[in-house]
N, C-alpha and C positions, 0 to 999 in steps of 0.2 A: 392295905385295907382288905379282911380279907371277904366282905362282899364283893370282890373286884375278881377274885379267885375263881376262877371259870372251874376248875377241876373239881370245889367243891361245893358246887351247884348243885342240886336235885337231880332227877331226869325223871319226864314220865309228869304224871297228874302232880307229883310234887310238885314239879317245876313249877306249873301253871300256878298252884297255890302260892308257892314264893313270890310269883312276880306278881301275881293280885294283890297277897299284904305288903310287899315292898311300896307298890304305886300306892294304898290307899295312906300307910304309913306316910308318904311326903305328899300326899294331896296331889297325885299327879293323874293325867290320862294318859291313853294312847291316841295316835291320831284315829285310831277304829273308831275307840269309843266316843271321839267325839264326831265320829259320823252317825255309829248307833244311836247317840242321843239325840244327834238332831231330825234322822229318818222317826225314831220310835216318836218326839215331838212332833212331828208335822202328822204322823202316820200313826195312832195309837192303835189301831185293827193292828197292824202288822208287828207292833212289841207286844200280844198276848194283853192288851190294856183288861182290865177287871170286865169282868161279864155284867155287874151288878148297875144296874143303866143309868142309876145317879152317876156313880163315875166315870162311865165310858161318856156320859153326855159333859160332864165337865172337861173328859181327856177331850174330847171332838170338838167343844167349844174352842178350848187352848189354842186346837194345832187350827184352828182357823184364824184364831187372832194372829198367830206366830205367820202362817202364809201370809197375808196380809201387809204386817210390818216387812216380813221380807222381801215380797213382790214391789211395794212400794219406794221399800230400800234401795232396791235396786232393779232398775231397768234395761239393764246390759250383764250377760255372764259369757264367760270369755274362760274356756276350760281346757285347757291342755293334755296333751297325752289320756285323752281319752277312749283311746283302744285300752288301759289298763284299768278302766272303772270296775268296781264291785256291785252285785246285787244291791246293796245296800244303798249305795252311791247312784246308782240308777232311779233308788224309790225315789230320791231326794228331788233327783234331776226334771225324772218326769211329773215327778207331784207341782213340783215349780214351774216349769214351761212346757209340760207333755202338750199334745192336740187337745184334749180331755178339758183343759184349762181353760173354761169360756171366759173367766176372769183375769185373764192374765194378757189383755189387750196390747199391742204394741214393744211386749218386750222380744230382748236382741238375745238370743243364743247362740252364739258361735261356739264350736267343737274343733281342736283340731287331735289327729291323731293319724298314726298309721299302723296297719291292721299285719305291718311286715315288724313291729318292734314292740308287740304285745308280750310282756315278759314277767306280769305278775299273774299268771294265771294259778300258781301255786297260791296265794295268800287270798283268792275267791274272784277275782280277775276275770270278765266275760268277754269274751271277744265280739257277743251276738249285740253289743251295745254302739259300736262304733259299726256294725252293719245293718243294725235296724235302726239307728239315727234318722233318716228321711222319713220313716215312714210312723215312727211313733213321734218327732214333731215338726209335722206337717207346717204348712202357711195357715193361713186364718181361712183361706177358702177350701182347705183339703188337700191342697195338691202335695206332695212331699218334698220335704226341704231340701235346697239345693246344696250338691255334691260338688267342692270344685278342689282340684287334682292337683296339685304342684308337682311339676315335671322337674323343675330346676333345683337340683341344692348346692346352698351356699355354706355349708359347713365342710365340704372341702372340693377337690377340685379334681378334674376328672379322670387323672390315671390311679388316684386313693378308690374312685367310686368304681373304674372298668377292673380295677386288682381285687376290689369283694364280689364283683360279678362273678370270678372266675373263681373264686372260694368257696361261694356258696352255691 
């Protein structure tokens, strides 16, 4: 196949356009964009929504109805490796359970992550996300969400963990 053919790929702004019409060609996304969409949905101010105030009031109606179904959806979010989240993954996060959220009563946000395996800072990757966690969502009375530290790991055992101590 010879789309399959790396060498005779594009480089450069070609590229990008290649893989634009390849994906709309088979009706596909990337996992980007279907963050882009759902931040730009919940969040029309921050995809540039029309200035023209009939529409920005319809986009704003929308991304309230969609909070809403979502909130209600779900009452528990459970997100891993979040020292690699993006800007973009952040709006999502703190639009749905920031402090900010007087309506978002009773839900469970757990985060886990560590701030020593942060590895996609290349592809928009923040690291300020997994250290301002406490304090952008807070409890319901203010006070910042609690930090709890796992000392122990069980992914291997401990002359693999004292032999990367000495590596790194």
């Amino acid at each position: 196949d010879p789309a399959c053919d790396i060498s005779a790929l594009p480089e450069g702004d070609a590229l990008k356009t290649f893989v634009a019409e390849r994906l709309a060609a088979e009706s596909t996304v990337t996992f980007d964009d279907l963050i882009l969409r759902l931040r730009n949905a919940l969040l029309p101010e921050k995809a540039g929504a029309s200035k023209e105030p009939k529409a920005l009031t319809e986009a704003t109606e929308r991304a309230k109805e969609l909070t809403e179904q979502i909130r209600k959806a779900y009452s528990c979010c459970l997100i891993d490796e979040f020292q690699d989240t993006d800007a973009a993954q952040w709006d999502v996060f703190e639009h749905l359970f920031g402090s900010e959220v007087a309506t978002n009563q009773g839900a469970l946000l757990i985060v886990v992550g560590d701030p020593k395996q942060a590895i996609y800072g290349f592809r928009g990757a923040e690291l300020r996300g997994i250290l301002e966690f406490p304090q952008t969502f807070t409890h319901a009375d203010g006070s910042p969400a609690e930090v709890i530290v796992l000392r122990n790991t069980r992914r291997f055992g401990r002359a693999i963990r004292d032999a990367a101590r000495v590596v790194i």
